[in-house]
Biopython code that builds the backbone (N, CA, C, O; Angstrom):
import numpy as np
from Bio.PDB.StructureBuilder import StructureBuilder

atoms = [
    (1, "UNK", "N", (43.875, 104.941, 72.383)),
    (1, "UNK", "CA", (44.451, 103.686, 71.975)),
    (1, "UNK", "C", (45.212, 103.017, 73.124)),
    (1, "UNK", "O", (44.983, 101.864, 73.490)),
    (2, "UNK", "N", (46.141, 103.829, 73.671)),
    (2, "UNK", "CA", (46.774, 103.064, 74.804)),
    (2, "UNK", "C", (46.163, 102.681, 76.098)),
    (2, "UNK", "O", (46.843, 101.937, 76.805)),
    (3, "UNK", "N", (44.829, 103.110, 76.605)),
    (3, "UNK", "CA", (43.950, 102.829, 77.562)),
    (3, "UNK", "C", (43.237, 101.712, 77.032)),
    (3, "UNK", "O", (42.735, 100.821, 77.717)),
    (4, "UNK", "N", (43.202, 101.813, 75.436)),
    (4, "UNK", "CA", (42.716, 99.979, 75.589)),
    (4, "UNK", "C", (43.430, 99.012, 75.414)),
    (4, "UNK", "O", (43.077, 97.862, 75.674)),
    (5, "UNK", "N", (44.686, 99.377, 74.885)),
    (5, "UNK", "CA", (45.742, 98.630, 75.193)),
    (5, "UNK", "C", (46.136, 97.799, 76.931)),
    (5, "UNK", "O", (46.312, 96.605, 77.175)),
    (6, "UNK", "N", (46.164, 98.914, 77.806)),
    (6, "UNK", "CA", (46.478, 98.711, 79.060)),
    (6, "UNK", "C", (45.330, 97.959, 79.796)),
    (6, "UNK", "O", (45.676, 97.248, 80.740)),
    (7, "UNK", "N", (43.576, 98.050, 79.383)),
    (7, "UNK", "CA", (42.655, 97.391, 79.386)),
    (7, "UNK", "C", (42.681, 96.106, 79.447)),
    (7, "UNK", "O", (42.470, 95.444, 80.463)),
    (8, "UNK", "N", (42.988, 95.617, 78.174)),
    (8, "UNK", "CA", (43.308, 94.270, 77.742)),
    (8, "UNK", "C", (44.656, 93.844, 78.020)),
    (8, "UNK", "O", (44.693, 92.616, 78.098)),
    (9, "UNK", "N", (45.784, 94.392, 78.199)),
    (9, "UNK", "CA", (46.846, 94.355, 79.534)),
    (9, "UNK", "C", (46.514, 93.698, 80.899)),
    (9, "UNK", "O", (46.915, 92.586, 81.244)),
    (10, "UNK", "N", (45.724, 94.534, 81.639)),
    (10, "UNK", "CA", (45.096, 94.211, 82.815)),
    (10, "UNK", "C", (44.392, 93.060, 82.899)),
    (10, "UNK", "O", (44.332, 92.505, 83.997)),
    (11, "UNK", "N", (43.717, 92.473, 81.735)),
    (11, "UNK", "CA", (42.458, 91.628, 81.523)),
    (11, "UNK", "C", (43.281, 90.336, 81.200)),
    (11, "UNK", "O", (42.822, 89.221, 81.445)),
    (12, "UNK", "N", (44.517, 90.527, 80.639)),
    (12, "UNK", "CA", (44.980, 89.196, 80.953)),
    (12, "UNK", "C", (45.907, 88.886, 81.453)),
    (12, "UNK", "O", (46.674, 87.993, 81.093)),
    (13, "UNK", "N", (46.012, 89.752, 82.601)),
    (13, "UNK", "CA", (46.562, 89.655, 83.729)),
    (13, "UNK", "C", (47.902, 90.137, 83.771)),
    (13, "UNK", "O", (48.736, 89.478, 84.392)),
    (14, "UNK", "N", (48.273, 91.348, 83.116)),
    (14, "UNK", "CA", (49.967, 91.173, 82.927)),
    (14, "UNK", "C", (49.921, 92.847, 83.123)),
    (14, "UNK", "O", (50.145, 93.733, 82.298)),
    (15, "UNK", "N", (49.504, 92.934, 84.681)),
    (15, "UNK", "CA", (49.446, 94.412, 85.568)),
    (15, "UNK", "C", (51.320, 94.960, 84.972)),
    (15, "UNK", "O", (51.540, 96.064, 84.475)),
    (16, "UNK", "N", (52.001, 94.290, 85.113)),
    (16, "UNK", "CA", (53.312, 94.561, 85.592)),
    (16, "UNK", "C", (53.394, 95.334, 84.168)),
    (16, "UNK", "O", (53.553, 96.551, 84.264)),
    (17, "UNK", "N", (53.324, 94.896, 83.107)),
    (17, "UNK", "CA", (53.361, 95.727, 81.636)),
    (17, "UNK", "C", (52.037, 97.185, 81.849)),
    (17, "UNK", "O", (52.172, 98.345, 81.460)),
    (18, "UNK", "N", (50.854, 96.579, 82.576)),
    (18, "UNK", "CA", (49.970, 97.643, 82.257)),
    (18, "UNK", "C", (50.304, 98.940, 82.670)),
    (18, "UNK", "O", (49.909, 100.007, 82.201)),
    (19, "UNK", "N", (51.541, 98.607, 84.158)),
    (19, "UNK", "CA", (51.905, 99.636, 84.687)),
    (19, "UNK", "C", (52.307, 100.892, 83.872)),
    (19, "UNK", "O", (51.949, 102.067, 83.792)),
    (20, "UNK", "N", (53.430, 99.892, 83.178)),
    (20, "UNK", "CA", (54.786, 100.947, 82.955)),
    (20, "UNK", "C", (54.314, 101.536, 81.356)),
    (20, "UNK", "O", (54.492, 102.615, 80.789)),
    (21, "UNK", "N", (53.739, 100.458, 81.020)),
    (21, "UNK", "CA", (53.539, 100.755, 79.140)),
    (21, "UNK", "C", (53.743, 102.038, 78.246)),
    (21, "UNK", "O", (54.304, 102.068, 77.150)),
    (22, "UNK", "N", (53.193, 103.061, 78.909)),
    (22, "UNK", "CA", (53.035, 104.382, 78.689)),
    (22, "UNK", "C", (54.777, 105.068, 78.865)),
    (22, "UNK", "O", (55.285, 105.740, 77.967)),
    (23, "UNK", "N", (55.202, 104.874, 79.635)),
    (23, "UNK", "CA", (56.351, 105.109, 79.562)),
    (23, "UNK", "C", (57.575, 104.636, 78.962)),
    (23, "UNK", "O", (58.539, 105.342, 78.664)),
    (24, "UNK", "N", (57.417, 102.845, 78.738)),
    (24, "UNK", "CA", (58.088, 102.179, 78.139)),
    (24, "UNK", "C", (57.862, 102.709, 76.383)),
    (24, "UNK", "O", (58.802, 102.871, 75.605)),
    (25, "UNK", "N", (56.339, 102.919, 76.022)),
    (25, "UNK", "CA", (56.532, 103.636, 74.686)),
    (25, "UNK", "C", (57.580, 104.567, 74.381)),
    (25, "UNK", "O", (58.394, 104.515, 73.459)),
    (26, "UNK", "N", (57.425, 105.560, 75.425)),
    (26, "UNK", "CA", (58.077, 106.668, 75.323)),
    (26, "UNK", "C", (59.618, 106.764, 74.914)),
    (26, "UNK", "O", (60.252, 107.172, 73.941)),
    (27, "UNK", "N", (59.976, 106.017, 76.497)),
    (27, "UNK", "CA", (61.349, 105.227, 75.837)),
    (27, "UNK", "C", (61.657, 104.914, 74.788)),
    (27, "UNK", "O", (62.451, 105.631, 74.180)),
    (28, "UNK", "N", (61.269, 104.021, 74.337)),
    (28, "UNK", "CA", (61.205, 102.775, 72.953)),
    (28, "UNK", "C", (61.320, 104.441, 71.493)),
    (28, "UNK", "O", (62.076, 104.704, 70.558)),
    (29, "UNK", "N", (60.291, 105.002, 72.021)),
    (29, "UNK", "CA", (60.213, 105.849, 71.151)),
    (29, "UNK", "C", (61.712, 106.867, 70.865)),
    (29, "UNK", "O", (62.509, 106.962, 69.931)),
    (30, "UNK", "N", (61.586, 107.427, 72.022)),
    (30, "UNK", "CA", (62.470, 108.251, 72.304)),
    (30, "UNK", "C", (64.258, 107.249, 71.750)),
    (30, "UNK", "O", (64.880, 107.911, 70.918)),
    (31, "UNK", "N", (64.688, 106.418, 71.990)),
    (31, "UNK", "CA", (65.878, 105.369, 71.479)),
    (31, "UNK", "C", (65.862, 105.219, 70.566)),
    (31, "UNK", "O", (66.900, 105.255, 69.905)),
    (32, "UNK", "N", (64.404, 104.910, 69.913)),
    (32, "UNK", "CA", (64.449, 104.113, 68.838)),
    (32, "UNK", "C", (64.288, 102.708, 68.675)),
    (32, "UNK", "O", (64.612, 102.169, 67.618)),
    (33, "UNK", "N", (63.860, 102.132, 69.540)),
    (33, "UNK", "CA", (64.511, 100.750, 69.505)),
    (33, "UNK", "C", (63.714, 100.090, 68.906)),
    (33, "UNK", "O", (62.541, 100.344, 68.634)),
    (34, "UNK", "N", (64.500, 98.968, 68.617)),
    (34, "UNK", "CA", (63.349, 97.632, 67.437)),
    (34, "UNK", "C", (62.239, 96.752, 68.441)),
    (34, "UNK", "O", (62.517, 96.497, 69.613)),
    (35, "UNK", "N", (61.447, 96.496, 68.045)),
    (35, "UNK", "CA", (60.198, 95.858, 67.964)),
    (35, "UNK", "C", (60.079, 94.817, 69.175)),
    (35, "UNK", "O", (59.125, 94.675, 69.939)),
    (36, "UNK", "N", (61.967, 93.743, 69.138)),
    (36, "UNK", "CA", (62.273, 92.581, 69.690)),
    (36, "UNK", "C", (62.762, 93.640, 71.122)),
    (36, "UNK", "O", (62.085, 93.326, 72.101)),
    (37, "UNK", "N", (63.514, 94.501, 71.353)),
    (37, "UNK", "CA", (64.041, 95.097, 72.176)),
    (37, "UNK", "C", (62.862, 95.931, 73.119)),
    (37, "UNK", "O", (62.934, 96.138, 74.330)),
    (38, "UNK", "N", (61.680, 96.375, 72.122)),
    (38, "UNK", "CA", (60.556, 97.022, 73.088)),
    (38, "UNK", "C", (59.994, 96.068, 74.077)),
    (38, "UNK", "O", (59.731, 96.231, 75.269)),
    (39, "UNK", "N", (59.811, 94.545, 72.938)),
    (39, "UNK", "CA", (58.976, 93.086, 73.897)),
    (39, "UNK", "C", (59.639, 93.184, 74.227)),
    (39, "UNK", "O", (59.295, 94.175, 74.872)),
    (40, "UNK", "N", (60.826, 93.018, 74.550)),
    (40, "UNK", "CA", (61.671, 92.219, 76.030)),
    (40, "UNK", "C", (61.828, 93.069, 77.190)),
    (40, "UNK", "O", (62.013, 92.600, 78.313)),
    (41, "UNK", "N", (61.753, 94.420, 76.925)),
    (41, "UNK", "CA", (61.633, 95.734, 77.738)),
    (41, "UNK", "C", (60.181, 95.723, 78.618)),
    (41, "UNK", "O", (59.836, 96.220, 79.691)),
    (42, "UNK", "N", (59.453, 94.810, 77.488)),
    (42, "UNK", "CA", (57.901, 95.297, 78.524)),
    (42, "UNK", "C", (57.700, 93.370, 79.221)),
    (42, "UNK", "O", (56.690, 93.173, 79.896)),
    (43, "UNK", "N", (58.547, 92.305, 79.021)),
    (43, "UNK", "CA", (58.869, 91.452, 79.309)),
    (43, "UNK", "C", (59.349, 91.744, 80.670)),
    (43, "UNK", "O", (58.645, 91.844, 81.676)),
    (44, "UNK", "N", (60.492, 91.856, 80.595)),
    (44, "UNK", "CA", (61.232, 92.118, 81.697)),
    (44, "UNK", "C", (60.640, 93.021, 82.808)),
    (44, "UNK", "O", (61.136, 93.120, 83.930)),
    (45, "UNK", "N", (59.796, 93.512, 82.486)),
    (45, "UNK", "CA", (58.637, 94.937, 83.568)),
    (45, "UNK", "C", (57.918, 93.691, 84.028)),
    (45, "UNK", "O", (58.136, 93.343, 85.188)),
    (46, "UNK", "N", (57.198, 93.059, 83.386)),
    (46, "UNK", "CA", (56.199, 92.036, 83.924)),
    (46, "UNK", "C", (56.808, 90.599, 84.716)),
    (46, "UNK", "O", (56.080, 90.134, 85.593)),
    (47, "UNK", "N", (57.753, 90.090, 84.507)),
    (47, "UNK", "CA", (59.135, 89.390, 85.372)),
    (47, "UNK", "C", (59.338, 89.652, 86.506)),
    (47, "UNK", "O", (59.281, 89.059, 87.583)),
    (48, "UNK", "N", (59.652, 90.872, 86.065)),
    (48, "UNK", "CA", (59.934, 91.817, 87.916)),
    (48, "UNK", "C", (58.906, 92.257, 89.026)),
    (48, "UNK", "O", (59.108, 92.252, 90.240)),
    (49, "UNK", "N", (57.603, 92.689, 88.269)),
    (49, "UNK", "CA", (56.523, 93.108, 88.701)),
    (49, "UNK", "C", (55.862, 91.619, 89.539)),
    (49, "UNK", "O", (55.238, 91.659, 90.599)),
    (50, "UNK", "N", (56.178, 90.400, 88.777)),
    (50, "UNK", "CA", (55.444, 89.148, 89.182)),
    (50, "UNK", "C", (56.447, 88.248, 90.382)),
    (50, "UNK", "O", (56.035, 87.415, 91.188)),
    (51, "UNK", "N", (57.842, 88.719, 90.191)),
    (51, "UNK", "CA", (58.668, 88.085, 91.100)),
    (51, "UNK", "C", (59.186, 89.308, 92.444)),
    (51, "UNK", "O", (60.203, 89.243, 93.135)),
    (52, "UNK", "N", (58.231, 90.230, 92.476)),
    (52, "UNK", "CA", (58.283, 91.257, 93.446)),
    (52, "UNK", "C", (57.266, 90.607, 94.108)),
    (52, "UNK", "O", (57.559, 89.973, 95.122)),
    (53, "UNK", "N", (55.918, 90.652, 93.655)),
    (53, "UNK", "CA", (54.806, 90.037, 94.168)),
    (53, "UNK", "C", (55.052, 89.073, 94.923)),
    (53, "UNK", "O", (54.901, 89.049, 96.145)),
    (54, "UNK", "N", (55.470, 88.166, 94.185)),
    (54, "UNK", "CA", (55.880, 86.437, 95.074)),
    (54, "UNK", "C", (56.369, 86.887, 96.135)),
    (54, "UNK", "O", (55.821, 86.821, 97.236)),
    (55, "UNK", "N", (57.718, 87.510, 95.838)),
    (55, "UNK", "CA", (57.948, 87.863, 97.387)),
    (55, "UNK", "C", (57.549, 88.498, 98.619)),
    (55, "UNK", "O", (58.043, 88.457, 99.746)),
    (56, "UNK", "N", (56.633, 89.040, 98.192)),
    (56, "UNK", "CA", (56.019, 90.308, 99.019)),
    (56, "UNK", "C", (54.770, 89.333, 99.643)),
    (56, "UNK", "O", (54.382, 89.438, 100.806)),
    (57, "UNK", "N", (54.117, 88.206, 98.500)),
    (57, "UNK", "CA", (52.835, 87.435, 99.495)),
    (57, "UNK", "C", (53.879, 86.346, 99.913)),
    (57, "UNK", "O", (53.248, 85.315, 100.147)),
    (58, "UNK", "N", (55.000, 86.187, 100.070)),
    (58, "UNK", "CA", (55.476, 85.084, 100.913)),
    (58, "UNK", "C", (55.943, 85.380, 102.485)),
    (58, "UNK", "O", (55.683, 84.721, 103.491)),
    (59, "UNK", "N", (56.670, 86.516, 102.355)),
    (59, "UNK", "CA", (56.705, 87.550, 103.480)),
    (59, "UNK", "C", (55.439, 87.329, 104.493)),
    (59, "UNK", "O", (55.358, 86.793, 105.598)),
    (60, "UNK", "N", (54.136, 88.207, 103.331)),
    (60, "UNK", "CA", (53.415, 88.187, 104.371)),
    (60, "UNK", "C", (52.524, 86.704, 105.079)),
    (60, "UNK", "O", (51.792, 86.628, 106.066)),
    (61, "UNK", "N", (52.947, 85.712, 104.139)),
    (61, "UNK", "CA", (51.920, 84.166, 104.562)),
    (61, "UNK", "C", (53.283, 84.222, 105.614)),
    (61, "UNK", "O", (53.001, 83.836, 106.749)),
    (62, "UNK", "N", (54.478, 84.571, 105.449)),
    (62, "UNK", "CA", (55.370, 83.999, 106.735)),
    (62, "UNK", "C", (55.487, 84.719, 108.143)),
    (62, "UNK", "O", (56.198, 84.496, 109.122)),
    (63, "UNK", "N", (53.968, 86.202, 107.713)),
    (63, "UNK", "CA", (54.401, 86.831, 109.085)),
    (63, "UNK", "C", (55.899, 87.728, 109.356)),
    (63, "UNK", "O", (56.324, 88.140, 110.436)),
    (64, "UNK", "N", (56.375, 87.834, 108.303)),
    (64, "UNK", "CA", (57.718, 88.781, 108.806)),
    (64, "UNK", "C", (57.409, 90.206, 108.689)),
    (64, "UNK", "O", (57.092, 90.776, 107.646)),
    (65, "UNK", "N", (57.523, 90.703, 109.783)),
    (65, "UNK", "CA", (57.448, 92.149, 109.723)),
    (65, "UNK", "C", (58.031, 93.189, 108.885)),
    (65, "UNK", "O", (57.763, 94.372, 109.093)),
]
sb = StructureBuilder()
sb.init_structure("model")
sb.init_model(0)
sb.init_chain("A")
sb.init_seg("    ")
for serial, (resi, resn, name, xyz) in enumerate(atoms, 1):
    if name == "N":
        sb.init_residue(resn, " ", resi, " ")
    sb.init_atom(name, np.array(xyz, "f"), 0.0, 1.0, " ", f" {name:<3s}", serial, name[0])
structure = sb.get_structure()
C-alpha cells in the first residue's frame, strides 16, 4: 500500500513527501496525532524539500562553489 502511495507521490511531483512518508507514518502513528497534524507534517516535508531545492539550483546557475 505505501509503495503506491509514494508512486503516485512521486507522479505528482511531491518527492519531498515521497521521501519521508514512511517514517512520517510511523511518527503520526507512534504520537498519535490527528489527521490535520499528519497533513501539515507531510506539508511542511514537501516546503522544505522544495525550498532546499531552489536554493541548491540557484547556487549552482550562480556558480558558487
Amino acid at each position: 500500500m505505501t509503495e503506491l502511495i509514494r508512486k503516485h507521490l512521486s507522479s505528482l511531483k511531491l518527492s519531498g513527501i515521497a521521501r519521508t512518508f514512511e517514517d512520517k507514518v510511523a511518527y503520526a502513528s507512534e504520537k498519535q496525532l490527528s489527521y490535520i497534524d499528519f497533513l501539515s507534517i507531510l506539508i511542511e516535508d514537501e516546503f522544505v524539500s522544495r525550498k532546499n531545492n531552489s536554493l541548491i539550483k540557484r547556487a549552482q546557475k550562480a556558480k558558487i562553489p
